[in-house]
C-alpha positions as a Markdown table, in Angstrom:
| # | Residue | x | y | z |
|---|---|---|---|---|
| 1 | Unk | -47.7 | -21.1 | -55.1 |
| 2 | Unk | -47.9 | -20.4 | -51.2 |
| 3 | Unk | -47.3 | -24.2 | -49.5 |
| 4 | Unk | -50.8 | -25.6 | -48.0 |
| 5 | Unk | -49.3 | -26.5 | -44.4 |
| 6 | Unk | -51.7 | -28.9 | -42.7 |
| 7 | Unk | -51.7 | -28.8 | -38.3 |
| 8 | Unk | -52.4 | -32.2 | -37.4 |
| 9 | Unk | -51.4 | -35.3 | -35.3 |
| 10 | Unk | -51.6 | -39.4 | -36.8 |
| 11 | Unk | -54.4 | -40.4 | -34.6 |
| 12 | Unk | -56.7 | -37.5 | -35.7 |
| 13 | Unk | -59.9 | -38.8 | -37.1 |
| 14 | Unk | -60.3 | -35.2 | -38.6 |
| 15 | Unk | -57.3 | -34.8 | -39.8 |
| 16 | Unk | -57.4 | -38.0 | -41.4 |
| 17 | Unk | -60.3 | -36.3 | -43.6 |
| 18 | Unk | -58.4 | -34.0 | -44.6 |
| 19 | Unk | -55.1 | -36.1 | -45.5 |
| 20 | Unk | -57.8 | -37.7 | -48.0 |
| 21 | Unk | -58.7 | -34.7 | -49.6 |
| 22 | Unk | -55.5 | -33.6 | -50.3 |
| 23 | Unk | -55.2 | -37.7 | -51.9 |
| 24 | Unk | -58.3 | -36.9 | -54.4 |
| 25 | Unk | -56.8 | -33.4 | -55.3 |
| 26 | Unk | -53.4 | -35.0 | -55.7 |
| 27 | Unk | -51.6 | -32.4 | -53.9 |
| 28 | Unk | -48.4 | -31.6 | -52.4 |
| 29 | Unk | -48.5 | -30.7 | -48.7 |
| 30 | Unk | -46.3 | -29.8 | -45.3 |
| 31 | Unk | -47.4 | -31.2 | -42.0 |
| 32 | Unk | -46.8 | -30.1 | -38.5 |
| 33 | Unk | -48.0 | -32.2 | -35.7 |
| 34 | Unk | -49.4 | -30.6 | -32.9 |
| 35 | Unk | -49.7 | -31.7 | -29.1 |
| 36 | Unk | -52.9 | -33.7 | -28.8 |
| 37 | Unk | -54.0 | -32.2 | -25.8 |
| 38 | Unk | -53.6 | -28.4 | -24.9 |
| 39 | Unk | -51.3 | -26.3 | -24.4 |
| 40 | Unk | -50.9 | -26.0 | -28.2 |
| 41 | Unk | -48.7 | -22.6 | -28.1 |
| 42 | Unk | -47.7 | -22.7 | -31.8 |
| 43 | Unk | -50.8 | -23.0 | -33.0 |
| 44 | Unk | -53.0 | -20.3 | -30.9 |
| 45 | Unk | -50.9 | -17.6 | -32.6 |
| 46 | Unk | -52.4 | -18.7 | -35.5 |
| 47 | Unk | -55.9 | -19.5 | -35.0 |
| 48 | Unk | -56.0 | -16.7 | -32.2 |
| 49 | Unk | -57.7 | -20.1 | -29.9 |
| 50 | Unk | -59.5 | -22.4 | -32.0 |
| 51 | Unk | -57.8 | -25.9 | -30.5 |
| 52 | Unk | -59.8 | -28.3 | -32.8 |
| 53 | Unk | -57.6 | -30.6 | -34.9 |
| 54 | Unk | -57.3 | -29.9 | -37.9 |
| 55 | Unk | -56.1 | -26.6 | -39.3 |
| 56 | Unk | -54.8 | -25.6 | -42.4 |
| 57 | Unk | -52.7 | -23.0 | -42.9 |
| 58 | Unk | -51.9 | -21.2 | -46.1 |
| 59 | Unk | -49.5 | -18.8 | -46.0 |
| 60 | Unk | -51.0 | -16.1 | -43.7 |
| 61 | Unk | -54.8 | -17.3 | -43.9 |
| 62 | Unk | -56.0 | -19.8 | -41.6 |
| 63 | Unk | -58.7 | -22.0 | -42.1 |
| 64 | Unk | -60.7 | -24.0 | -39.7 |
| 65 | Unk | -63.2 | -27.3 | -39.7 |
| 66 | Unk | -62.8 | -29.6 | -42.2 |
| 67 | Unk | -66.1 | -28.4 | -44.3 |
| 68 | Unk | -64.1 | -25.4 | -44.9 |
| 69 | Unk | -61.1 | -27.1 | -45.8 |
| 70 | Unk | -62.7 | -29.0 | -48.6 |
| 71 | Unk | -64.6 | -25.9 | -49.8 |
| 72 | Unk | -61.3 | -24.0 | -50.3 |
| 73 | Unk | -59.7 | -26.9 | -51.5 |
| 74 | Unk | -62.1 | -26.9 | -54.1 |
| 75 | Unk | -61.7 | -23.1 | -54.7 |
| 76 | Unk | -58.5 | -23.1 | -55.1 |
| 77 | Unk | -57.3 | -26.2 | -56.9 |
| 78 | Unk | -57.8 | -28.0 | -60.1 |
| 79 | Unk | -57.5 | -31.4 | -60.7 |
| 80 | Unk | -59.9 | -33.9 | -59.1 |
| 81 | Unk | -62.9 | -32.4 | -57.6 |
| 82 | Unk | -64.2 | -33.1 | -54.0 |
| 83 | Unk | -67.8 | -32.7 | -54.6 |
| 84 | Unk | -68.3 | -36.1 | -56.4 |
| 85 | Unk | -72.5 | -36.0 | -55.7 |
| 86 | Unk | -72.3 | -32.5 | -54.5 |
| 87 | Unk | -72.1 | -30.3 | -51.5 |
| 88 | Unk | -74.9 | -30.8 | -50.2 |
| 89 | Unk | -74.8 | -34.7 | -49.9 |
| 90 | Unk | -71.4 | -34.1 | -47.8 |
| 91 | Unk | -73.4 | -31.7 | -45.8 |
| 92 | Unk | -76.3 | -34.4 | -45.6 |
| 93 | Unk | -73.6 | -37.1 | -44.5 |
| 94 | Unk | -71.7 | -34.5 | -42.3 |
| 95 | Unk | -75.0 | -34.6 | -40.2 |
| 96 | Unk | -75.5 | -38.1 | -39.3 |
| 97 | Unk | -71.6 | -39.5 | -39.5 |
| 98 | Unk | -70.2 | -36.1 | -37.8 |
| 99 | Unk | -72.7 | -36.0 | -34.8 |
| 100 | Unk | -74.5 | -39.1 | -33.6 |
| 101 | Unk | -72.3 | -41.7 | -35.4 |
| 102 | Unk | -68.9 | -39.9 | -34.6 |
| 103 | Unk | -70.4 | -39.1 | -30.6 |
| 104 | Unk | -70.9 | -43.2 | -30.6 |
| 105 | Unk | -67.7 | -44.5 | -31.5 |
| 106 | Unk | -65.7 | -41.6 | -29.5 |
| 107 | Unk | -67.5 | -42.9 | -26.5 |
| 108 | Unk | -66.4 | -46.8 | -27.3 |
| 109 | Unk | -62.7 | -46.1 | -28.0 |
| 110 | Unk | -62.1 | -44.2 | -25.2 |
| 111 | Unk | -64.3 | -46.0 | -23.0 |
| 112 | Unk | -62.4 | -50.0 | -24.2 |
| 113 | Unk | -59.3 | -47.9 | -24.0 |
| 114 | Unk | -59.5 | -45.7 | -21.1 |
| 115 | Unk | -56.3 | -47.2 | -19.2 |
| 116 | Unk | -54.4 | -46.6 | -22.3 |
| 117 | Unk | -54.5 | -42.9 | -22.7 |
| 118 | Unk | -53.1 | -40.8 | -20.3 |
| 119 | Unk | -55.1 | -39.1 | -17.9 |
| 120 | Unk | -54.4 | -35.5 | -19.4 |
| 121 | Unk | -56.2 | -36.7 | -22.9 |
| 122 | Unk | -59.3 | -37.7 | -20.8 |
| 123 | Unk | -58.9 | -34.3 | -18.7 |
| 124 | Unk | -58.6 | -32.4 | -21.5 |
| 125 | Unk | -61.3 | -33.8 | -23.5 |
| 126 | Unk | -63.8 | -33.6 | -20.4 |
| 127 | Unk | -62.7 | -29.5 | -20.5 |
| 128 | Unk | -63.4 | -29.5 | -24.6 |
| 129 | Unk | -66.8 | -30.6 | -23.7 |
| 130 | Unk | -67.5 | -28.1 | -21.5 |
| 131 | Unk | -66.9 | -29.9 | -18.1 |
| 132 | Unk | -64.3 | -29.3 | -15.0 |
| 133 | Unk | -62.1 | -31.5 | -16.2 |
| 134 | Unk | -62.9 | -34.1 | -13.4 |
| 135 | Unk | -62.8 | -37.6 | -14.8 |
| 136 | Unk | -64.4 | -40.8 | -13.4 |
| 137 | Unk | -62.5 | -43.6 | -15.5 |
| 138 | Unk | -64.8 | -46.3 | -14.3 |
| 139 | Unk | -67.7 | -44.2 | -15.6 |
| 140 | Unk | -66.0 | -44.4 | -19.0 |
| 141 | Unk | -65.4 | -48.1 | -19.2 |
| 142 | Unk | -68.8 | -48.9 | -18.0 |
| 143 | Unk | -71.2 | -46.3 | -20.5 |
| 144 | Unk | -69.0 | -48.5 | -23.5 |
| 145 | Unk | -72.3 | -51.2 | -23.5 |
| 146 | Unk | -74.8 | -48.1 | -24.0 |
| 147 | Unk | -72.2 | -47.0 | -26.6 |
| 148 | Unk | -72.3 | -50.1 | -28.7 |
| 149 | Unk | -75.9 | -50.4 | -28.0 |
| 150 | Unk | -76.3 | -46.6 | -30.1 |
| 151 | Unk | -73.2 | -47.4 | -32.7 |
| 152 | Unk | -74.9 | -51.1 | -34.2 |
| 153 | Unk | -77.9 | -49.5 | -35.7 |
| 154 | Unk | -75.9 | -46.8 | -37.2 |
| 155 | Unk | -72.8 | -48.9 | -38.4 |
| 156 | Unk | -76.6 | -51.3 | -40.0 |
| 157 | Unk | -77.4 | -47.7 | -41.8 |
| 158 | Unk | -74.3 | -46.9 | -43.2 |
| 159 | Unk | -73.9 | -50.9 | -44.5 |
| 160 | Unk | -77.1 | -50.2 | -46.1 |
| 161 | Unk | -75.9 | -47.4 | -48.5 |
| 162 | Unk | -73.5 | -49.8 | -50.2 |
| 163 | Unk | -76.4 | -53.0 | -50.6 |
| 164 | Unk | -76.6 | -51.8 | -54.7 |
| 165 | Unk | -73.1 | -52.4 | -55.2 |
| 166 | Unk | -71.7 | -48.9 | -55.5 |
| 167 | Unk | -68.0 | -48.2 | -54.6 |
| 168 | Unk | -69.0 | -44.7 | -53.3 |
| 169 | Unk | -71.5 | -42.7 | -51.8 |
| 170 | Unk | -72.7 | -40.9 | -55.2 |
| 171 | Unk | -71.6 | -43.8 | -57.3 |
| 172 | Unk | -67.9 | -44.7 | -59.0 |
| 173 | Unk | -66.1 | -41.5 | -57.9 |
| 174 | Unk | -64.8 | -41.1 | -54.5 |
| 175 | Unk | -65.9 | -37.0 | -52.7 |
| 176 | Unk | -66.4 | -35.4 | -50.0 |
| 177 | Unk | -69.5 | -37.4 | -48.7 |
| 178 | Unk | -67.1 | -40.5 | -48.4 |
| 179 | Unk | -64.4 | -39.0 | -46.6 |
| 180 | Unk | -67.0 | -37.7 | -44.1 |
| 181 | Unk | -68.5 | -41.2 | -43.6 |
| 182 | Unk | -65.0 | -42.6 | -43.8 |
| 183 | Unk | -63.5 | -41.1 | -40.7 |
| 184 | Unk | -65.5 | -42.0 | -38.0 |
| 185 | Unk | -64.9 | -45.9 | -39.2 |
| 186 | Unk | -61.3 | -45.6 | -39.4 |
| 187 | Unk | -60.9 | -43.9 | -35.8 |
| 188 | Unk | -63.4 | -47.4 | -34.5 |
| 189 | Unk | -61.0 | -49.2 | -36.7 |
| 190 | Unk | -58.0 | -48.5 | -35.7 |
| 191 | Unk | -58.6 | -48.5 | -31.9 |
| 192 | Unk | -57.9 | -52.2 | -32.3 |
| 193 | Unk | -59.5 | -54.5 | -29.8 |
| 194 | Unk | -63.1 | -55.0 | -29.1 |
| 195 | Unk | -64.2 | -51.6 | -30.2 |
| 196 | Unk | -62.7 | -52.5 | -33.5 |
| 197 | Unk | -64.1 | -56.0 | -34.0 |
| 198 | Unk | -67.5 | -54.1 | -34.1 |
| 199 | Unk | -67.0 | -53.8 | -37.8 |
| 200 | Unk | -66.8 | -57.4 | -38.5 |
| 201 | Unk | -70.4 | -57.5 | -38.3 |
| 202 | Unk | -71.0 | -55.1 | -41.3 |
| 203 | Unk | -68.6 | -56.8 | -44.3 |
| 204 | Unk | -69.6 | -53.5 | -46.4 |
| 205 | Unk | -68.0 | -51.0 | -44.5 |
| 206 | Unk | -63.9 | -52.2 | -44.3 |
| 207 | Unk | -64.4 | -53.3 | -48.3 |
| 208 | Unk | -65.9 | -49.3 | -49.0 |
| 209 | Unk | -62.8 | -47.8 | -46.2 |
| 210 | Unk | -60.6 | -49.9 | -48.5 |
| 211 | Unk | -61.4 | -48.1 | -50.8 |
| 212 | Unk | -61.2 | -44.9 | -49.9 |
| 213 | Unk | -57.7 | -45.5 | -48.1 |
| 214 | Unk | -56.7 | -46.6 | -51.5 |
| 215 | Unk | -56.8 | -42.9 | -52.4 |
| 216 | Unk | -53.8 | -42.1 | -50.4 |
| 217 | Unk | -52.9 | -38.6 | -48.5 |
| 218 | Unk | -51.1 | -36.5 | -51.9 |
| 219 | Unk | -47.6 | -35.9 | -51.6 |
| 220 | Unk | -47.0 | -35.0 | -47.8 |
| 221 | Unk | -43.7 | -33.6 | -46.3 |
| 222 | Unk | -42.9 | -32.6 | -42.7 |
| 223 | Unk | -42.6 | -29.1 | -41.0 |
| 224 | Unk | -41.9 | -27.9 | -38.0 |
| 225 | Unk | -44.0 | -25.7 | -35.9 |
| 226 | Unk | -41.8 | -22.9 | -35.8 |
| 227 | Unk | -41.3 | -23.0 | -39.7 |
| 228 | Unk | -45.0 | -22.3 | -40.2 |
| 229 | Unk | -45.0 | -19.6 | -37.9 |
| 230 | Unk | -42.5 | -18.0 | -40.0 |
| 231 | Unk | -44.2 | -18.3 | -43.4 |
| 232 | Unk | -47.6 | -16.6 | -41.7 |
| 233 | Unk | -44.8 | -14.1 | -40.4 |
| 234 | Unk | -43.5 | -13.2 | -43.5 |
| 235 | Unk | -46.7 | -13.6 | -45.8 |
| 236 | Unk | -50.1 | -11.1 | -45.9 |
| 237 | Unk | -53.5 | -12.7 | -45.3 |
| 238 | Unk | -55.4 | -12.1 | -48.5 |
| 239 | Unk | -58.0 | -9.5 | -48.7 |
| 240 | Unk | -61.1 | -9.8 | -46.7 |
| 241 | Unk | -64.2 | -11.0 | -49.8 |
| 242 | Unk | -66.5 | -8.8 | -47.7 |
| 243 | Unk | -69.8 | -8.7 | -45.4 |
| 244 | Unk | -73.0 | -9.8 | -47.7 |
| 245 | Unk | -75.7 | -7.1 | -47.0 |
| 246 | Unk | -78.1 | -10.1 | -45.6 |
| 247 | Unk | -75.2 | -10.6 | -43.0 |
| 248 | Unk | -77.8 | -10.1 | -39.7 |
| 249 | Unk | -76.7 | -6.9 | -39.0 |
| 250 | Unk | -72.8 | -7.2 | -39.1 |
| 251 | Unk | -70.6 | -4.8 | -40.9 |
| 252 | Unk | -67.2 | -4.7 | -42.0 |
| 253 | Unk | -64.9 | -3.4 | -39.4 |
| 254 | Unk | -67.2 | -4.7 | -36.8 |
| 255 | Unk | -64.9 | -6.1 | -33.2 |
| 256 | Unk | -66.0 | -10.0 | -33.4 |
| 257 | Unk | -65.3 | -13.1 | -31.3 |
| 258 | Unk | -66.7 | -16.3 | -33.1 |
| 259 | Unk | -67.0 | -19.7 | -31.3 |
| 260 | Unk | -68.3 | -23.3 | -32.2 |
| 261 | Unk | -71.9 | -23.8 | -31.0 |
| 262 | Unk | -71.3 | -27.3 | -29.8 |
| 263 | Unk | -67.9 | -28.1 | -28.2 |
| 264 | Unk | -64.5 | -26.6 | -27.9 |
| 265 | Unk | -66.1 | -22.7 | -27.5 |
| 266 | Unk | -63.1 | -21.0 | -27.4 |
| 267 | Unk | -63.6 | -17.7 | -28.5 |
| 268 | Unk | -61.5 | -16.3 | -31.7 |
| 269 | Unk | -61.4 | -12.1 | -31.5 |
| 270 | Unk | -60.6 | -10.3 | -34.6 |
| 271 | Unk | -61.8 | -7.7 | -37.1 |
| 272 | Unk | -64.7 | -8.7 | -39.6 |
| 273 | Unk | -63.7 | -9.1 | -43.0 |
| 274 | Unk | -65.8 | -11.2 | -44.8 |
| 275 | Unk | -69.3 | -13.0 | -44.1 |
| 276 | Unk | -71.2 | -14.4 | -47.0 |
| 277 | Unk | -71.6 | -18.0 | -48.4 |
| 278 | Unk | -70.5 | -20.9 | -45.9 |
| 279 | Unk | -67.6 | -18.2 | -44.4 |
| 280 | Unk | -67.0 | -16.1 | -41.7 |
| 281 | Unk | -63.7 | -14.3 | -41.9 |
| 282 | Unk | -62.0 | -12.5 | -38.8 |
| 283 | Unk | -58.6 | -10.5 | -39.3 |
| 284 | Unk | -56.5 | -10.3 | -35.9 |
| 285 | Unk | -52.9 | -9.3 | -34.8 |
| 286 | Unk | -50.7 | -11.5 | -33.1 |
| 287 | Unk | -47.1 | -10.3 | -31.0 |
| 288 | Unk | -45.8 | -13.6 | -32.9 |
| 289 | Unk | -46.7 | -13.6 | -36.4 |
| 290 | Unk | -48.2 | -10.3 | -36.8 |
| 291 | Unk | -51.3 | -10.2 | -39.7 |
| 292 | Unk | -53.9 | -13.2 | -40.0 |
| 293 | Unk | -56.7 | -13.8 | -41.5 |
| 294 | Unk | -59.1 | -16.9 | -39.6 |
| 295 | Unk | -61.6 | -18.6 | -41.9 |
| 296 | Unk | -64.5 | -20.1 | -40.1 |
| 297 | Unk | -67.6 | -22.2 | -41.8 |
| 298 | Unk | -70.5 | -20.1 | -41.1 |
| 299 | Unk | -72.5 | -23.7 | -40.1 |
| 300 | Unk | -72.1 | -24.6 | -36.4 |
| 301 | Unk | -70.3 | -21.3 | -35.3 |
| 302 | Unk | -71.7 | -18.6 | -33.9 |
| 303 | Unk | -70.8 | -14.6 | -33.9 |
| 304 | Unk | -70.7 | -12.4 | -31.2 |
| 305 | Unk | -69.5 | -8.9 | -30.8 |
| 306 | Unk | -66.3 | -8.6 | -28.8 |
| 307 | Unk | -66.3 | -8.0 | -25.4 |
């Protein structure tokens, strides 16, 4: 079977999500690590421009956003499934730990930390959000009060899904729910410092991350950047599963970009290959590796006809 290559770097809260999956599955996996910041040149001729961390990458299909991950994941592999409680309670979790929980605790850690990352992390992240890059570092520090002030009421909420006693979000099985609660913690956790002591407050939350880091990352094994290139190089993308006929109009064939509606809008181009379910699939060419196929979750990206 094709290797599942995962694009990643240590401190990624994301891609700590998807170490965990690959932990409940049990699997075998390469990693590359990727530059935090951009330029990212050996992964664009993959994803075709998607930046966001992670992707994963098997053999000449590329698949982006952690909610996809998991879903293929799931369709691929036996073994342990992700959707202990279901889908839609991952989804349900997704929207308050992803947005205003994650939003919250991005804000503290870099604001408490601002002097320790470089100025090109804070540049580059101001650009991701759709700003000039232009960053104020005294802003930062001082907007870390409003940030606690948001993130105490929400660490109180999540606290309060654990008062029964249960070890996970849909009981005694860790899923996909608890890795998307999970990562946002870890990322406050291990900022260290005062942003991290915020957690001491809430004694249920570093007893249920215990747990779930007890789960471990699979079987992972390092690989370089230009190894991966060569294994989409030398592999097909598989064929497209099609355009549902509710699709909103789009055809097969049909000259797309697609983009994130939030952050990060960098465009993707490609040919349309399959829309239907939770998945938006775009086939493009790239001088470097030739064929690939780039899988999108149809939830919080949008379509748009090239050009």
């Amino acid at each position: 079977m094709t290797d599942i290559i995962l694009h990643h770097y240590d401190l990624s809260p994301f891609a700590e999500k998807a170490r965990l999956m690959f932990g409940i599955k049990g699997l075998a996996w390469k990693g590359v690590q990727i530059p935090l910041v951009m330029p990212k040149p050996d992964l664009m001729p993959l994803t075709g421009g998607y930046r966001r961390t992670p992707v994963m990458q098997i053999g000449a299909d590329i698949f982006c956003d952690t909610r996809l991950i998991a879903e293929e994941l799931e369709r691929r592999f036996d073994g342990p499934s992700l959707m202990a409680g279901g889908l839609g309670l991952a989804n349900v979790v997704s929207g308050f730990a992803e947005e205003k929980l994650f939003w919250a605790v991005a804000g503290l850690v870099v604001g408490t930390n601002a002097d320790r990352f470089p100025m090109a992390f804070h540049e580059d992240r101001a650009k991701m959000r759709g700003g000039s890059g232009n960053v104020n570092l005294d802003k930062l520090k001082a907007a870390s009060g409003m940030q606690v002030e948001q993130l105490r009421p929400q660490l109180g909420w999540a606290a309060d899904l654990f008062r029964d006693g249960r070890s996970f979000l849909a009981g005694e099985t860790a899923g996909l729910a608890d890795l998307t609660l999970h990562h946002p913690l870890w990322f406050l956790k291990n900022s260290g410092g005062e942003a991290a002591a915020v957690l001491d407050d809430y004694p249920a939350l570093p007893a249920f991350m215990a747990r779930v880091e007890a789960i471990g990352h699979g079987e992972m094994s390092e690989m370089s950047a230009a190894e991966a290139l060569d294994v989409a190089t030398n592999a097909s993308p598989e064929a497209g599963r099609g355009v549902a006929a509710n699709a909103e109009g789009w055809k097969a064939g049909d000259a797309m970009a697609v983009m994130p509606t939030d952050y990060a809008r960098d465009p993707v181009v490609g040919e349309l290959t399959g829309y239907g379910g939770n998945a938006i699939t775009v086939l493009r060419n790239d001088d470097r590796v030739g064929a690939v196929a780039v899988h999108f979750p149809r939830v919080g990206y949008a379509l748009r006809r090239a050009g």
